[in-house]
NULOTI-785071 format. One line per field, with one value per residue (C-alpha): residue number from 1; x, z, y negated; residue in three letters. Coordinates in nm, 4 decimals. Layout:
N
resi: [NUM | ...]
px: [X | ...]
pz: [Z | ...]
py: [Y | ...]
resn: [ALA | ...]
***
This chain:
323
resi: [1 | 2 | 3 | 4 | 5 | 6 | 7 | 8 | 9 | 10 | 11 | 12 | 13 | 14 | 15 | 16 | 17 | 18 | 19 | 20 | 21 | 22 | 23 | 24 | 25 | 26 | 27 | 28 | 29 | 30 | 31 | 32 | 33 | 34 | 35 | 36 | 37 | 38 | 39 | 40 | 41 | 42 | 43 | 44 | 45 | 46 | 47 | 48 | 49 | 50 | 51 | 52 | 53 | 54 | 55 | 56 | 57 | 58 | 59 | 60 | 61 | 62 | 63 | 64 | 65 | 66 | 67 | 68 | 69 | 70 | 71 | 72 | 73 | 74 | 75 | 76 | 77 | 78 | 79 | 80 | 81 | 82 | 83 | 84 | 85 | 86 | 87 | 88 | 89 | 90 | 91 | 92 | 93 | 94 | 95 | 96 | 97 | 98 | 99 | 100 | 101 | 102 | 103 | 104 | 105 | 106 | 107 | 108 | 109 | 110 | 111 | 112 | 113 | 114 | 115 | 116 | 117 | 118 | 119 | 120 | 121 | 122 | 123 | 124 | 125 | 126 | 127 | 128 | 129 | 130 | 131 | 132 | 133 | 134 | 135 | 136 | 137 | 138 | 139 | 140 | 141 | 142 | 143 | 144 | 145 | 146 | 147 | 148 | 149 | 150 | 151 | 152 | 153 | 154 | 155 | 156 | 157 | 158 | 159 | 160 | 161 | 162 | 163 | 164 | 165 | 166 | 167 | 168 | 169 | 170 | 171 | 172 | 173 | 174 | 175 | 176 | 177 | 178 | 179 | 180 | 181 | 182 | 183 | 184 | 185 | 186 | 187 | 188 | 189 | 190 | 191 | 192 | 193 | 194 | 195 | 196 | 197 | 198 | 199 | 200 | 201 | 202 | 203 | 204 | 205 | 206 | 207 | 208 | 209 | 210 | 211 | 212 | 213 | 214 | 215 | 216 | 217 | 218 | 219 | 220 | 221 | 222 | 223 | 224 | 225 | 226 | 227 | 228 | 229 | 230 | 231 | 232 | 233 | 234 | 235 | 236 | 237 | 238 | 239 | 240 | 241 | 242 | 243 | 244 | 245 | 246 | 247 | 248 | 249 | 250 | 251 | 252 | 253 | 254 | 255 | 256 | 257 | 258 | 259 | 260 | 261 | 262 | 263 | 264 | 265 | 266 | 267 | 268 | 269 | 270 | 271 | 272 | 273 | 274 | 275 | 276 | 277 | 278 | 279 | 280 | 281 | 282 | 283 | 284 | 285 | 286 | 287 | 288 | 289 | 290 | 291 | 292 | 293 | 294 | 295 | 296 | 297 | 298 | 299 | 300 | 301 | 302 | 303 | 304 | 305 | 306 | 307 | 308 | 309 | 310 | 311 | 312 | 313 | 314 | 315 | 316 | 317 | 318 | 319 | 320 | 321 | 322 | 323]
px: [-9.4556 | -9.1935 | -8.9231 | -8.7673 | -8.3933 | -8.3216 | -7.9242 | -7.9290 | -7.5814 | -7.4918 | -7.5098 | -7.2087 | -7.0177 | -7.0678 | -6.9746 | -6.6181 | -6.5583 | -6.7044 | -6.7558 | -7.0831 | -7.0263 | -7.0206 | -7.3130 | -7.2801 | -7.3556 | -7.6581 | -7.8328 | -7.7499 | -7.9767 | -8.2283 | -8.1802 | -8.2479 | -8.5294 | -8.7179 | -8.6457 | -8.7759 | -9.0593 | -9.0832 | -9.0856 | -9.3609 | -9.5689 | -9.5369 | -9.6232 | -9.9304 | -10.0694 | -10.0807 | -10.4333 | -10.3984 | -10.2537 | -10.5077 | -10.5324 | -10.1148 | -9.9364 | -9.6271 | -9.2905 | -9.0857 | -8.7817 | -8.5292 | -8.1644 | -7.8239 | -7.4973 | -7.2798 | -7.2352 | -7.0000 | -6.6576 | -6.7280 | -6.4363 | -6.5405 | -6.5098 | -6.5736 | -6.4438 | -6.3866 | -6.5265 | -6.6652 | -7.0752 | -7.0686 | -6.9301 | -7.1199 | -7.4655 | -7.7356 | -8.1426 | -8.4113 | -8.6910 | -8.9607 | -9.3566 | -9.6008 | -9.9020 | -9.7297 | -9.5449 | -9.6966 | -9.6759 | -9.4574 | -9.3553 | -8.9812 | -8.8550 | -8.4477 | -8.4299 | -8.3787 | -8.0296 | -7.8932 | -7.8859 | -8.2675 | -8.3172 | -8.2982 | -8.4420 | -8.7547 | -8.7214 | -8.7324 | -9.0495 | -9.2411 | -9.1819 | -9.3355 | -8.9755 | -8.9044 | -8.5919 | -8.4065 | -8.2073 | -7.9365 | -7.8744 | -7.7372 | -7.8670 | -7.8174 | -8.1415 | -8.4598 | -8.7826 | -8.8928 | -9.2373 | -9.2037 | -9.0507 | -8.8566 | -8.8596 | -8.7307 | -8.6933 | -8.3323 | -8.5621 | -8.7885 | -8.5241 | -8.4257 | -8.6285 | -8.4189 | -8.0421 | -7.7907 | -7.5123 | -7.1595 | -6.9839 | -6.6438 | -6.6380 | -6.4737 | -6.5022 | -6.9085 | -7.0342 | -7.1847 | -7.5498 | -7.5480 | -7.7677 | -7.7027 | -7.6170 | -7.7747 | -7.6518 | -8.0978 | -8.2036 | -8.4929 | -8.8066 | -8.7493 | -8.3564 | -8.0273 | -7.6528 | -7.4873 | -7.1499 | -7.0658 | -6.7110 | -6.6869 | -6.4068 | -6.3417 | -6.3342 | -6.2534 | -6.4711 | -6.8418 | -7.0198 | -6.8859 | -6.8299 | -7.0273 | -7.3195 | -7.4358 | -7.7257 | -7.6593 | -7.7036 | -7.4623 | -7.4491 | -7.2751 | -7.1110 | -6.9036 | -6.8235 | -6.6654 | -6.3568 | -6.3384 | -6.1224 | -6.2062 | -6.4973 | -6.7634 | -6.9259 | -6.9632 | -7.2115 | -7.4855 | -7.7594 | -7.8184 | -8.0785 | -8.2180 | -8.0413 | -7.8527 | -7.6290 | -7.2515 | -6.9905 | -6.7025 | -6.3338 | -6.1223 | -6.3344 | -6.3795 | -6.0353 | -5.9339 | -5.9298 | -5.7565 | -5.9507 | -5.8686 | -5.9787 | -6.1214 | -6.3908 | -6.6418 | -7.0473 | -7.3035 | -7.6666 | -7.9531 | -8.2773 | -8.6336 | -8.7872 | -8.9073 | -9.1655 | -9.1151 | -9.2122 | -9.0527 | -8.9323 | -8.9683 | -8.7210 | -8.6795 | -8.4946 | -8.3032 | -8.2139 | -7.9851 | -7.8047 | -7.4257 | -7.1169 | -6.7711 | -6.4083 | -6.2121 | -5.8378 | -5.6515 | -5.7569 | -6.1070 | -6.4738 | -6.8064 | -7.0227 | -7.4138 | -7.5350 | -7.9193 | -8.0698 | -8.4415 | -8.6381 | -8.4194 | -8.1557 | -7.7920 | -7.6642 | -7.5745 | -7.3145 | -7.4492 | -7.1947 | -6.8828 | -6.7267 | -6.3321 | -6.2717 | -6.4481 | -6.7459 | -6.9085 | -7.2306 | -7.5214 | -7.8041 | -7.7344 | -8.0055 | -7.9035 | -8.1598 | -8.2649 | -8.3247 | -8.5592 | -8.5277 | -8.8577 | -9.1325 | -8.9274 | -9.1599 | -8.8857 | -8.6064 | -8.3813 | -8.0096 | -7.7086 | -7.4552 | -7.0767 | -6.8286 | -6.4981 | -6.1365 | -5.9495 | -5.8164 | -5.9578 | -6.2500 | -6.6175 | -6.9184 | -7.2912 | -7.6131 | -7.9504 | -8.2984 | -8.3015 | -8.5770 | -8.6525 | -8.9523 | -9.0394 | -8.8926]
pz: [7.4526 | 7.3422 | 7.0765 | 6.8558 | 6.7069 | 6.4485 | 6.2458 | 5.9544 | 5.8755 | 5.5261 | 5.3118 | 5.4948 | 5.4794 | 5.1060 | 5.0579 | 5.2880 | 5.0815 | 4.7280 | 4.6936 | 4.6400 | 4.2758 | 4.2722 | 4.2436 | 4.5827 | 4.7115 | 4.5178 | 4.6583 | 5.0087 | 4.9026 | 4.8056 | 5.1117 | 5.3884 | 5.1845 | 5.2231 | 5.5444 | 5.6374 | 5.4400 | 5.6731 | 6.0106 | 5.8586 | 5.7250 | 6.1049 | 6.2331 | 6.0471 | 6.1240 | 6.5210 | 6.5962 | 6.7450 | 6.4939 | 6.4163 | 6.7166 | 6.7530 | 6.6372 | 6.5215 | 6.3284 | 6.1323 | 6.0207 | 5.7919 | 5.7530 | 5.6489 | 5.8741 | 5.5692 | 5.1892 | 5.0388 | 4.7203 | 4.4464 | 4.5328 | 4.9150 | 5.2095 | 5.3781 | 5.5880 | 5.3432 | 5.2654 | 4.9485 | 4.8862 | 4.7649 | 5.1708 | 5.3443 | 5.1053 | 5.2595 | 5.3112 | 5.5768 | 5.4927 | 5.7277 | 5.7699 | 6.0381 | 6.1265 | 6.1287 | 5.7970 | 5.4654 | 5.2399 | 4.9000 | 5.0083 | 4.9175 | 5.1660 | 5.2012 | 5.4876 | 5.6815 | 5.7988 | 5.9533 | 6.3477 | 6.3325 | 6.3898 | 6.7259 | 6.7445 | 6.5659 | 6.7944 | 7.1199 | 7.0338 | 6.9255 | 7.2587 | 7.4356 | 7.5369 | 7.5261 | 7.3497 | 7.5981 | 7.4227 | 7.7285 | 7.5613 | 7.2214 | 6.9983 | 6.6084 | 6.5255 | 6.4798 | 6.4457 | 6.1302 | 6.2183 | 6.2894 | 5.9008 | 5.9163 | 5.6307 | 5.5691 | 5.2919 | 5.1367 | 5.1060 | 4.8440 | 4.6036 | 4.5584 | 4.2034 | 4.0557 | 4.1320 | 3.8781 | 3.7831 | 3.7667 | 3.6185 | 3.7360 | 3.9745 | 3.7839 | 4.1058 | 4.0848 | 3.8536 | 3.5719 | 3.6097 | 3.9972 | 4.0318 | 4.3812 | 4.3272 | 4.2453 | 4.3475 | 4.3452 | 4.6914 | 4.7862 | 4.7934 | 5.0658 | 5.1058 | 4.9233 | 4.9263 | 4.8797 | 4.6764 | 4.6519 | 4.8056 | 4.6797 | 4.4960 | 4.1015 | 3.9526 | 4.1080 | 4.1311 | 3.9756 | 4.2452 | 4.5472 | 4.4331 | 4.7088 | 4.9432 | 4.7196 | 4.7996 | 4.7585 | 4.8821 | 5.0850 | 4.8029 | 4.5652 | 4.8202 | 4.9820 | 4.6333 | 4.5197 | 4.7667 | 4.9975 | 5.3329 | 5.4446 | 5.6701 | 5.5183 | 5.5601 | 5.9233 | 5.8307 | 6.0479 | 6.0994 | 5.8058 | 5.5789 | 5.2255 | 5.1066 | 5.2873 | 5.2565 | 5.2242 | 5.2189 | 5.1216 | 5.0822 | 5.0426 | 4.6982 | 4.5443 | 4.5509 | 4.3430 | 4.0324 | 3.9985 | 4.1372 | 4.2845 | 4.6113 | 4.9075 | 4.9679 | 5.1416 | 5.1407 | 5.3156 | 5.3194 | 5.3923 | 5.5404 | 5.4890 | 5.7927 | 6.0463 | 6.2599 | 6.6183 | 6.9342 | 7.0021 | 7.3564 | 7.4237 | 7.3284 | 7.0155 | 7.0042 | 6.6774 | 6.5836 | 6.3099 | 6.2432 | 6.1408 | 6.0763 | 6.0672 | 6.0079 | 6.0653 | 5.9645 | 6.0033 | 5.8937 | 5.8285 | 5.9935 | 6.0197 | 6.2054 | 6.2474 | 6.2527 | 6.3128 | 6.2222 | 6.3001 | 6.0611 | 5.8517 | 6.0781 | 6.1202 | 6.1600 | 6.5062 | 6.5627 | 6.7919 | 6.7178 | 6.6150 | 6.4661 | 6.5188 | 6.5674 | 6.4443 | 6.5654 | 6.4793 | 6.3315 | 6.6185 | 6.6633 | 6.8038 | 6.9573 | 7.0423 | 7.2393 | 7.0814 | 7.2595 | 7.0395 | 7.0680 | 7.1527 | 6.8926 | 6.5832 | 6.4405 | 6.2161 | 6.1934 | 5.9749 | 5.9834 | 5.8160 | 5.7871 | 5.6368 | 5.5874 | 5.5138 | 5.3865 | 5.1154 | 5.0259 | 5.3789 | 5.5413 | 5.5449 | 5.6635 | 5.6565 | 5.7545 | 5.7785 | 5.9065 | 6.0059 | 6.2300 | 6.4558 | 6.6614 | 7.0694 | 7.4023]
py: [-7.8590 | -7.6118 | -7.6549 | -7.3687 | -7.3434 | -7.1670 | -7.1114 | -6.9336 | -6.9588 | -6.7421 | -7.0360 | -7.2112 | -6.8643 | -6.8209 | -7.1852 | -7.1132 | -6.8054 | -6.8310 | -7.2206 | -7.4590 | -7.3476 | -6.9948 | -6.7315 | -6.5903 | -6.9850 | -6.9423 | -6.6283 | -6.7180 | -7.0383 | -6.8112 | -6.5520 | -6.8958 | -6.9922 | -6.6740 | -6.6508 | -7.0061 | -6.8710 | -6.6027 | -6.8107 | -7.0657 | -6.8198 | -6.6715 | -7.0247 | -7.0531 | -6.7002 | -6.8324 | -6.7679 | -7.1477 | -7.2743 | -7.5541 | -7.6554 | -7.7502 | -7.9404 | -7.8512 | -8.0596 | -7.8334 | -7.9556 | -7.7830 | -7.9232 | -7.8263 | -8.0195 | -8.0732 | -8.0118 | -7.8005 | -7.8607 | -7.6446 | -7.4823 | -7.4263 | -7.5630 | -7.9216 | -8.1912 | -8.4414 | -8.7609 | -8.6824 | -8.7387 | -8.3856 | -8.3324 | -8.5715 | -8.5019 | -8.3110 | -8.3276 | -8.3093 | -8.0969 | -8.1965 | -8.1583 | -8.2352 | -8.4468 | -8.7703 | -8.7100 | -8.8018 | -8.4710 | -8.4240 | -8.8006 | -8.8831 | -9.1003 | -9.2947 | -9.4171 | -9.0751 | -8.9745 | -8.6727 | -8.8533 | -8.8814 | -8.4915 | -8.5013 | -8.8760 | -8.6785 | -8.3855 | -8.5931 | -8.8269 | -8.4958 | -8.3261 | -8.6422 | -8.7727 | -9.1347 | -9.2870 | -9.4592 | -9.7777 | -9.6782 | -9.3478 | -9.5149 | -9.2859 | -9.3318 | -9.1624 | -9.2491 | -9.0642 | -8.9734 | -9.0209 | -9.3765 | -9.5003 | -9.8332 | -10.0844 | -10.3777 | -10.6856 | -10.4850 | -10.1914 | -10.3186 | -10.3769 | -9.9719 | -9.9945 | -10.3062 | -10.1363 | -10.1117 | -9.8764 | -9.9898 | -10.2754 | -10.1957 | -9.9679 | -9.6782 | -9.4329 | -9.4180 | -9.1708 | -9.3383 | -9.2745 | -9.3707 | -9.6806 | -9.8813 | -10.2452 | -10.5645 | -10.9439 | -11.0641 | -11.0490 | -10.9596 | -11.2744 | -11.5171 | -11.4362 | -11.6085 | -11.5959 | -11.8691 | -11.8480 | -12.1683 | -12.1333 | -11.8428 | -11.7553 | -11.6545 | -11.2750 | -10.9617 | -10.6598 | -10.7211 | -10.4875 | -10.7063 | -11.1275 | -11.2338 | -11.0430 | -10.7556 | -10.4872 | -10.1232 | -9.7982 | -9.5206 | -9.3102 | -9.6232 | -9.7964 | -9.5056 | -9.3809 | -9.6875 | -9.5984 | -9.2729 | -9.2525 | -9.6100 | -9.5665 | -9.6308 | -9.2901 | -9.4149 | -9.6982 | -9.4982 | -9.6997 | -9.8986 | -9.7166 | -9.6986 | -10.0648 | -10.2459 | -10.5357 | -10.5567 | -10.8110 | -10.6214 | -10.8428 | -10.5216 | -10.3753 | -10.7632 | -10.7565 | -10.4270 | -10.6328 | -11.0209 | -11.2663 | -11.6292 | -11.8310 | -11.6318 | -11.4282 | -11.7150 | -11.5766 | -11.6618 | -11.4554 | -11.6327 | -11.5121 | -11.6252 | -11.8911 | -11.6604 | -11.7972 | -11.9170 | -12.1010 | -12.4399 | -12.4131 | -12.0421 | -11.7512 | -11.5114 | -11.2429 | -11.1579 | -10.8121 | -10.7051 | -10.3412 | -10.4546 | -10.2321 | -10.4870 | -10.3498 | -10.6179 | -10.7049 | -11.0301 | -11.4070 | -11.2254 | -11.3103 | -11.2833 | -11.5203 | -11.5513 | -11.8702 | -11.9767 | -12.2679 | -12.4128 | -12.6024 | -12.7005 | -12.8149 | -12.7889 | -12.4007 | -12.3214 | -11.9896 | -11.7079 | -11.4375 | -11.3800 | -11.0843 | -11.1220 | -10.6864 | -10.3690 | -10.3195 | -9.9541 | -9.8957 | -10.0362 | -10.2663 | -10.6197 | -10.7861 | -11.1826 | -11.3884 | -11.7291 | -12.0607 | -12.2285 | -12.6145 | -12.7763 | -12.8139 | -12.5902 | -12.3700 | -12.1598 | -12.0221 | -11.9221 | -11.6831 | -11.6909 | -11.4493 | -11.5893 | -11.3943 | -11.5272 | -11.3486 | -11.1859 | -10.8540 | -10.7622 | -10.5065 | -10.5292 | -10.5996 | -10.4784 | -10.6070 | -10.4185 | -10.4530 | -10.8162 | -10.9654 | -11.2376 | -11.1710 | -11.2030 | -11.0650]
resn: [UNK | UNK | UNK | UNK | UNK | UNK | UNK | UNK | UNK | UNK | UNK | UNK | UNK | UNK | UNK | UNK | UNK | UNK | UNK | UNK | UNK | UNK | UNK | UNK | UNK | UNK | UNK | UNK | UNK | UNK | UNK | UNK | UNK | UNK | UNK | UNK | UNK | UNK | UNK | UNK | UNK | UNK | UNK | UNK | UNK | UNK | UNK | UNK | UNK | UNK | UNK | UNK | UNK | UNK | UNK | UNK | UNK | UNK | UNK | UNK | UNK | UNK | UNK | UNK | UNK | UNK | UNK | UNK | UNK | UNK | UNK | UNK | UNK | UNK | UNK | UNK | UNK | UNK | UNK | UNK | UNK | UNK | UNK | UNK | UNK | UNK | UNK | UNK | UNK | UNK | UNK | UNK | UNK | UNK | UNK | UNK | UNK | UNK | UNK | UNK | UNK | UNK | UNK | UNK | UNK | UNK | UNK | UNK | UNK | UNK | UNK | UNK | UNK | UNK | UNK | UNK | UNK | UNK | UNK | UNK | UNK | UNK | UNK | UNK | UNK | UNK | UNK | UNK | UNK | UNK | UNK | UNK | UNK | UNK | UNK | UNK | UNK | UNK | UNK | UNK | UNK | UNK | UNK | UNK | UNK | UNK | UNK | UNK | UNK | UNK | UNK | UNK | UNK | UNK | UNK | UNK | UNK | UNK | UNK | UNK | UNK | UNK | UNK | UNK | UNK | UNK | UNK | UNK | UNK | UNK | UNK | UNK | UNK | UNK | UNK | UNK | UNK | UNK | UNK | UNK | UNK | UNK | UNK | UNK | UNK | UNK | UNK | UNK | UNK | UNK | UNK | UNK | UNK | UNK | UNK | UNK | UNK | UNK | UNK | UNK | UNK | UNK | UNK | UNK | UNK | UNK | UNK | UNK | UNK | UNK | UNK | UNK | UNK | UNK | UNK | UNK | UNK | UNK | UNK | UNK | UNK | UNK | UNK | UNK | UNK | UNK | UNK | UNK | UNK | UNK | UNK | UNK | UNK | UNK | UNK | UNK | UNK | UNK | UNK | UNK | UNK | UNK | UNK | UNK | UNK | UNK | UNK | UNK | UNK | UNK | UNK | UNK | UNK | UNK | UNK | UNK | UNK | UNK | UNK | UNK | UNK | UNK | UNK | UNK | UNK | UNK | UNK | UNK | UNK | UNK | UNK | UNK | UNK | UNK | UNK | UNK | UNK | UNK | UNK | UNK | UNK | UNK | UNK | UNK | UNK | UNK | UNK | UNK | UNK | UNK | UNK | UNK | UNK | UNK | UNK | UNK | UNK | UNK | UNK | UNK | UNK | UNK | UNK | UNK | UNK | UNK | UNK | UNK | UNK | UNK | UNK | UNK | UNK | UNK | UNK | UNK | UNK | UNK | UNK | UNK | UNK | UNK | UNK]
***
């Protein structure tokens, strides 16, 4: 197996010089598309082609202001795509759950090379698409209530989870910010919009939509009580007496009389605490092991959070499944 890299590098030039708005932006667009023409076409006329099999992928790093340059926090900034076709990849599909860490992720699996957990990586490989419950509810978002910072048109919010899941807002406390009273579901391009240079552009590894808990927005407009929500997952299936393993992606920014905590509980039965978030903890994938008690046959997670005009907290991709 071989692997090819190729930087066409006008575009970011043009954007440094002339801006994402100007003309000159524009036809260096136009200049690195005909040249990617130029290498597939190349590709192609291999006289063994159709016997390889080859993953092209086609990215940009970062976005560009209209007035030029980058570094920021901005969407426009942070915004970019992956272009991307090969055997394993559906084509003219449309896919959001991809993010800019899984080009190498992609890269590695095609070569043959296995994804060590021990290396950490953020990625992962486009030809293996991840979905979970969250992700089903892209089609019922809204656009804002009060979140004046979103553009207008942007839909990524909705308080219905998805079938199977709840949130509990019973101690929840009274007004504040529409978007976030209680667990909400939304998407990176809504929820980093609603307040730049506070970290949230480094919520890595939750895709598509994902679920936030977010004290610090809730409390942008007047409100009363604490911020006290729990989100409830569906009975997951399990062996009385043997061990489950529960994974979760979480990103936590933590200040002061804040928490999260993850409590499981099994057939009905009183919640028991298996983690505790007390500090930041960056973007990553826990995985806790369960003791199931003998003869349960479900179980089911919670995840409170509890504070004021405080950080965050996300959860993605929730599972419970065996060693």
């Amino acid at each position: 197996m071989s692997a090819v890299f190729v930087h066409l590098d006008n575009i970011d030039h043009a954007g440094h010089t002339y801006g994402a708005a100007s003309q000159q932006y524009l036809d260096a667009i136009h200049g690195a598309d005909a040249q990617v023409g130029q290498i597939v076409a190349a590709v192609e006329a291999r006289p063994t082609y159709a016997a390889e099999d080859w993953l092209i992928m086609v990215t940009a790093d970062h976005g560009h202001t209209d007035a030029g340059g980058h570094g920021g926090s901005t969407l426009q900034e942070r915004q970019t795509f992956l272009i991307a076709t090969g055997q394993a990849l559906v084509p003219g599909s449309v896919r959001y759950d991809v993010k800019m860490p899984d080009v190498a992720a992609s890269a590695l699996v095609h070569l043959g090379i296995p994804l060590d957990p021990a290396w950490g990586l953020d990625g992962r490989p486009v030809q293996q698409p991840g979905r979970d419950d969250f992700d089903a509810l892209r089609g019922t978002l809204a656009t804002r209530v009060d979140e004046t910072g979103v553009p207008a048109a942007t839909v990524g919010f909705t308080h219905t989870p998805p079938p199977g899941w709840s949130v509990d807002n019973s101690a929840m406390g009274g007004g504040g910010v529409a978007e976030w009273r209680g667990w909400s579901f939304t998407t990176d391009e809504f929820w980093t919009q609603a307040q730049r240079h506070q970290n949230r552009e480094c919520n890595i590894r939750a895709r598509n939509v994902f679920a936030v808990a977010d004290g610090d927005e809730w409390a942008d407009k007047a409100f009363t009580g604490t911020f006290d929500s729990t989100l409830v997952s569906p009975a997951y299936p399990v062996t009385g007496g043997g061990t489950a393993v529960l994974t979760y992606t979480t990103y936590y920014r933590h200040e002061a009389s804040q928490k999260g905590e993850v409590l499981v509980s099994y057939d009905g039965g009183s919640p028991l605490s298996v983690r505790t978030y007390t500090g930041d903890v960056s973007s990553r994938t826990e995985t806790i092991a369960l003791q199931v008690p003998p003869g349960a046959t479900s179980a089911r997670v919670r995840f409170r959070y509890t504070g004021g005009n405080n950080w965050y907290w996300v959860i993605d991709g929730v599972g419970i499944g065996r060693p």
